[in-house]
N, C-alpha and C positions, 0 to 999 in steps of 0.2 A: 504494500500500500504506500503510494504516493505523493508526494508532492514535487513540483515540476521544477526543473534544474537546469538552466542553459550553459550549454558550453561554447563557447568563444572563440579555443584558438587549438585545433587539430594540424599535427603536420601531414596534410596529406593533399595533395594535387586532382585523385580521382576522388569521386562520389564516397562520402565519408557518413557517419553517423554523428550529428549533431545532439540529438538528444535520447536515452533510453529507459524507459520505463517498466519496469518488473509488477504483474498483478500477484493473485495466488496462485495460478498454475500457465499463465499466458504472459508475454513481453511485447512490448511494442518500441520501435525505434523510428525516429523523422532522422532523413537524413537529409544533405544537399540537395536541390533540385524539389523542396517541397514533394520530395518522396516518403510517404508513410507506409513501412512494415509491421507484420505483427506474426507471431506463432505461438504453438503451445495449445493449451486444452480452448476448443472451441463451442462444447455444449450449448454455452450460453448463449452466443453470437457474439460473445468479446474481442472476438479476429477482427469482426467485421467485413468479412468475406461472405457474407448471403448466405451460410450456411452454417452446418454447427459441425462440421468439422474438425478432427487436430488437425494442428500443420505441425511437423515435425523440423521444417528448415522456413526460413523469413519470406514472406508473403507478402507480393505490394499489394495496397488496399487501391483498388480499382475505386473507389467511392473519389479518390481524394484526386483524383488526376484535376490538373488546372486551378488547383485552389493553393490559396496562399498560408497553409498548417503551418505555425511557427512551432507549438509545445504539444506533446501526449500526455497524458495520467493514467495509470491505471488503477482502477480502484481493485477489491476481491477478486470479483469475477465482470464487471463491466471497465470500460473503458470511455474520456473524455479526451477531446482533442479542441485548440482554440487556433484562430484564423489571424494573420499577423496583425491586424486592426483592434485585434483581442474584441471587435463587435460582434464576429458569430464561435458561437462554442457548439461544438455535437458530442455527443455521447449515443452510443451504444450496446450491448450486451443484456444481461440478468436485469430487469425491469422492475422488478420483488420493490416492495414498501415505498416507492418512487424515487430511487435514485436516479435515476436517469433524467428526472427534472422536466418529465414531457405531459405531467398530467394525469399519470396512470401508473399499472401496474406489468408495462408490456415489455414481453422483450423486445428489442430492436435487434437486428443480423445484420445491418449497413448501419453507417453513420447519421442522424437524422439533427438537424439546428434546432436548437433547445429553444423553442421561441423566447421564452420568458427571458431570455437574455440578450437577447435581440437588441441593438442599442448603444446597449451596457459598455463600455468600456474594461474587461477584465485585464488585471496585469499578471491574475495569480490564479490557479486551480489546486485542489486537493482533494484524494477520491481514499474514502474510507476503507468499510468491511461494506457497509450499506449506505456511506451517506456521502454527502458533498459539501465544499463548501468554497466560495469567491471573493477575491478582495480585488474589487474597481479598482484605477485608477485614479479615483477621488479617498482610495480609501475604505469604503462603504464594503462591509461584511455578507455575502449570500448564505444560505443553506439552505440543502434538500433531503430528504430520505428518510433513513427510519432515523425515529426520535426518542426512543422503549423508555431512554434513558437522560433523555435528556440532550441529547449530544448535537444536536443545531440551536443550542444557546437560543432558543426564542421562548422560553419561559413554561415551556408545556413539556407535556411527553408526546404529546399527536405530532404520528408522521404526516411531512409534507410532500405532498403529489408536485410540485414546484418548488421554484428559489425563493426564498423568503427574507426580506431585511432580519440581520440582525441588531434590535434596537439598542443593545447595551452599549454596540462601538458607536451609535451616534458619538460624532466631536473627539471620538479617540482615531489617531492616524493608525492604523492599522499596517504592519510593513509585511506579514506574511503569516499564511496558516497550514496546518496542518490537523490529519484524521488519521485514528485512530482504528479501533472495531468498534468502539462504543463511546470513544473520545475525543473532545475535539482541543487541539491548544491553536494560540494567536500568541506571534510578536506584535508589539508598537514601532514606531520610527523613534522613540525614547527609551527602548530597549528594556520596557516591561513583558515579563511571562503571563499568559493568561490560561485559565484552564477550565473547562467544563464536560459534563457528560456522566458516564459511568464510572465511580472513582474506587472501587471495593480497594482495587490494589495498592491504593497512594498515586494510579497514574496521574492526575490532574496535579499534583504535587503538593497538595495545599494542606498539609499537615494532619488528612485526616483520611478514613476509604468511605466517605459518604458521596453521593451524587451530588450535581449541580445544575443546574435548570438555566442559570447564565452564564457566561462567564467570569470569572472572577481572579483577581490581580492574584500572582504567586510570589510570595518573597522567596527572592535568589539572595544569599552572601555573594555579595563582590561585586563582578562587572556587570557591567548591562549585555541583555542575551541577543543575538543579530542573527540565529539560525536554530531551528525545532523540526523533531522529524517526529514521527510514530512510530513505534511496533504497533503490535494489536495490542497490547495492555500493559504499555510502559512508552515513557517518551524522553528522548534524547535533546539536550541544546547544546549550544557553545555560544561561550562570551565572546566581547568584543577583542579581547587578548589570547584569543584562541583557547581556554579551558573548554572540556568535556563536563557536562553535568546532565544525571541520568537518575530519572526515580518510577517507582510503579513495580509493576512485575518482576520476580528475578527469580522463579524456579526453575529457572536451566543455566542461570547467570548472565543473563542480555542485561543488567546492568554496569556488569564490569566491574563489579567492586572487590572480585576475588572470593563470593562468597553468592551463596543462593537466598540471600534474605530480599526480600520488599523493602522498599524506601517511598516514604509518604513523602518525602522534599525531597530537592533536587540534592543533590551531593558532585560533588567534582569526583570524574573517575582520576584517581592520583596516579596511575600506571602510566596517566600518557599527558602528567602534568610536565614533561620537558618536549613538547610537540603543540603545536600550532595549526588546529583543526580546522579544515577550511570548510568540510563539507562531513554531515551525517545519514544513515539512510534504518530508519527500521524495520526487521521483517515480523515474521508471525512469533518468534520467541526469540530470534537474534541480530544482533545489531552491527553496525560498519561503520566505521571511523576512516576519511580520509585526511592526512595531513597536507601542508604546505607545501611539504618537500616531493607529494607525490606518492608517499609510504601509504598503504590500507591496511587497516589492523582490522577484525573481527573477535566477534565474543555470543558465547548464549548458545543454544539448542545447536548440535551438528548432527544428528541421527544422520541426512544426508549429503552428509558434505558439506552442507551452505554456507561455514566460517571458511572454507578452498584450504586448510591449512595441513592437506593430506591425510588426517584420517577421521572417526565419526565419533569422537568422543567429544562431549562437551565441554564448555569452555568456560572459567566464573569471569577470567582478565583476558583483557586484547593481546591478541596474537596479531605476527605480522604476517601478511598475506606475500606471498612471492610471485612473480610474475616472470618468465623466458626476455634474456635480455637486458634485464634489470629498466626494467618500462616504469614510466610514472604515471600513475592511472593520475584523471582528470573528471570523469565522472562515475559512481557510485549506485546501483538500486538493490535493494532487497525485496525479492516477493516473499510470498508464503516460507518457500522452503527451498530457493533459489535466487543465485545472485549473480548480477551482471555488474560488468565492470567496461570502463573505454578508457586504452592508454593515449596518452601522448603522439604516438604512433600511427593512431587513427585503428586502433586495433580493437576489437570488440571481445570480452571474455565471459565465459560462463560456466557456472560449476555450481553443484548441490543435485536437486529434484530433475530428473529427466523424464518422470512417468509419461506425460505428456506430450514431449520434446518440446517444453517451456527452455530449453538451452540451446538449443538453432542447429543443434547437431547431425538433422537427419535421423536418429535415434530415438530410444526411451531408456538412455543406460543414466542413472546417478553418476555423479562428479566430484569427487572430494579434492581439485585441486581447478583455477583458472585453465579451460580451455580455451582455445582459439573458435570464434564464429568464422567459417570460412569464408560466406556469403558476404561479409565486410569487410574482411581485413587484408593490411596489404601483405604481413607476413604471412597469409594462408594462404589456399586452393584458389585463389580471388579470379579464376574463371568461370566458378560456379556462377551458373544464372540465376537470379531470381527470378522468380514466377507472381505473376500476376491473379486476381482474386476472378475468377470468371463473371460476378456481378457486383456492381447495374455494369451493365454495357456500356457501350462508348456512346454519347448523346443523349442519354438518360436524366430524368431529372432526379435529381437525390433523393426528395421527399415522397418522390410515389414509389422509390423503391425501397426505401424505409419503411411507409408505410403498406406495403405490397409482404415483405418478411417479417412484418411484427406479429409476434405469436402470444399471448397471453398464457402464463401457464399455470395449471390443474392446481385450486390451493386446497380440494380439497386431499387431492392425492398427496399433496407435497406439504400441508401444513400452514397454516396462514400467519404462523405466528416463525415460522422457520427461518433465522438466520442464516447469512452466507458463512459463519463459521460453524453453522450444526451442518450445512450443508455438504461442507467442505470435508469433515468429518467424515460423516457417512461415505461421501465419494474415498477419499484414504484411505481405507482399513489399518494402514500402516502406523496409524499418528493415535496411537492412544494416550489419554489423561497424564496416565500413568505413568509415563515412560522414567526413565532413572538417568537421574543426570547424574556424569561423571566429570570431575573435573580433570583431566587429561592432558598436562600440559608439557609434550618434550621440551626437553632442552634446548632442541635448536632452533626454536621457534620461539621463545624466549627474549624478550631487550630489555 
């Protein structure tokens, strides 16, 4: 689950990856040339390829030809993409509780423009377990989706079928947001934390595991905070001086504190207090640190690999992630139970969950270390063709083929109260409660 991340400056001459996004079991990447890919598990219609297929290697989305796609998101199992104007935003996939911000409950299999934001001037998107949330240009806070908990800060628990103002940031500058599974945090341009939603774990960080219906200001020690990510039930920042500070969940160690306890406040991870955090990403129980210098460290749940640090025992402190070449990775995502990574290089990596072939590899093999994506990269196979999404067709208009694929699905088969993480569950057999975290740390992987 994500929040969107632009990258800047790639060495690479041919068609590169600008931006990459990791959901729970699917990835999507914009590259040069206003080209959008996606693969991995496709039930939903999270590819966005008209159909619910997996793709096992990177799929252009035939929806996006001629449009000007600057950022992707991917949330659980849906996906949002925004238009360089930031005035049209689409979304499509898993429709459940109205994430998808269109008014209902549907799935969408194509890209479809969220009216309600039609307009809007967005600078920023953030896609949960089930929900969403937008910060204008001016500032001004959206959300959509399920609300069980609280977690679109507009004062209820009623999900919203649309985007809704959030009243509480009237008159506060809002610099950027993030979702959780069931929580939502906000920076300011003053460098306050904000927190609300489902709080049992301490993830809101507000010195308590009660819920929140608004947002509500977090006391941090020390500097003011300029960057916030999510796992599902714990949330990552860093200060304006580069500290790490992480509270909420830690029964596999996605905190990093060297231990598996919960933290109701933010705490500085101290392991990687001699390092300068530029960028954080978190997944469904583990978390990724990128530095300054280009270094990724990982931490928390590796049943499959997803910390890349070679084998599958879990982690409570950051490990450093290794890379062929000694590459300095530039951008970071964690999905579910899988992680992508892009070097300096213009090289694209991925390691953890392969069930799906959420790792671009043409496969469904697990990865316990950064592979090469062929389909992008210049040190790969970089003959491989990409393939195209066989719908809409060429001349097609968007919206009748959005609405042509949108399928409402059976709630009473599926449950109307079902989460994308009960759901997600059920689909893994693999991922039980229970699982036993070890903390497993060689030596060589050690700093």
């Amino acid at each position: 689950m994500d929040d969107e991340v632009m990258i800047t400056e790639v060495s690479a001459s041919s068609p590169h990856v600008l931006l990459i996004s990791a959901g729970a079991s699917h990835t999507v990447a914009l590259l040069t040339g206003n080209v959008v890919c996606s693969w991995g598990r496709g039930e939903d219609g999270q590819l966005g390829h008209g159909d619910t297929d997996d793709q096992l290697l990177p799929t252009k989305l035939s929806a996006f030809d001629g449009l000007d796609i600057v950022s992707v998101t991917c949330g659980a199992d849906f996906t949002v993409a925004r238009s360089a104007s930031g005035r049209d935003v689409y979304s499509w996939g898993w429709g459940d509780f109205g994430r998808l911000g269109h008014g209902d409950h549907s799935d969408l299999f194509i890209p479809h423009p969220i009216r309600a934001l039609q307009g809007l001037k967005i600078k920023q998107i953030a896609c949960g377990d089930c929900h969403c949330l937008a910060v204008t240009t001016e500032s001004k806070v959206l959300s959509w989706g399920r609300n069980q908990n609280g977690e679109l800060g507009l004062g209820t628990t009623k999900d919203s079928l649309v985007p809704q103002n959030v009243l509480a940031f009237e008159g506060i500058h809002v610099k950027m947001v993030a979702a959780g599974a069931e929580h939502s945090v906000a920076i300011t341009e003053d460098g306050d934390l904000y927190g609300w939603g489902w709080g049992r774990y301490g993830n809101l960080g507000l010195g308590d595991t009660n819920d929140r219906l608004i947002p509500e200001k977090v006391n941090v020690e020390g500097d003011k905070i300029v960057m916030v990510s999510c796992g599902w039930r714990h949330t990552i920042s860093v200060s304006s001086s580069g500290g790490l500070y992480t509270h909420g969940w830690s029964k596999y160690g996605q905190l990093g504190h060297g231990d598996f306890e919960d933290r109701l406040v933010p705490r500085k991870v101290e392991a990687l207090s001699d390092k300068f955090i530029s960028q954080v990403s978190g997944g469904w129980r583990h978390s990724m640190a990128l530095t300054s210098t280009g270094q990724l460290f990982g931490w928390g749940w590796n049943k499959f690999g997803q910390v890349g640090i070679g084998h599958n025992f879990d982690c409570s402190s950051p490990m450093l992630v290794n890379f062929p070449r000694a590459q300095k990775v530039v951008q970071i995502s964690c999905g579910w139970r899988h992680t992508v990574a892009v070097t300096d290089r213009a090289n694209v990596y991925s390691w953890g969950r392969g069930a799906n072939g959420q790792l671009g590899h043409g496969d469904t093999l697990d990865r316990n270390v950064p592979k090469i994506i062929d389909a992008f990269s210049v040190d790969g196979c970089s003959e491989q063709h990409i393939e195209s999404s066989k719908y809409p067709s060429a001349g097609k208009p968007l919206a009748s083929f959005s609405e042509r694929y949108a399928v409402v699905p059976n709630e009473t088969a599926m449950g109307s109260q079902a989460s994308t993480s009960d759901k997600g569950d059920k689909f893994d057999a693999n991922v039980p409660e229970n699982d036993v975290s070890f903390d497993g740390i060689p030596l060589i992987n050690q700093f």
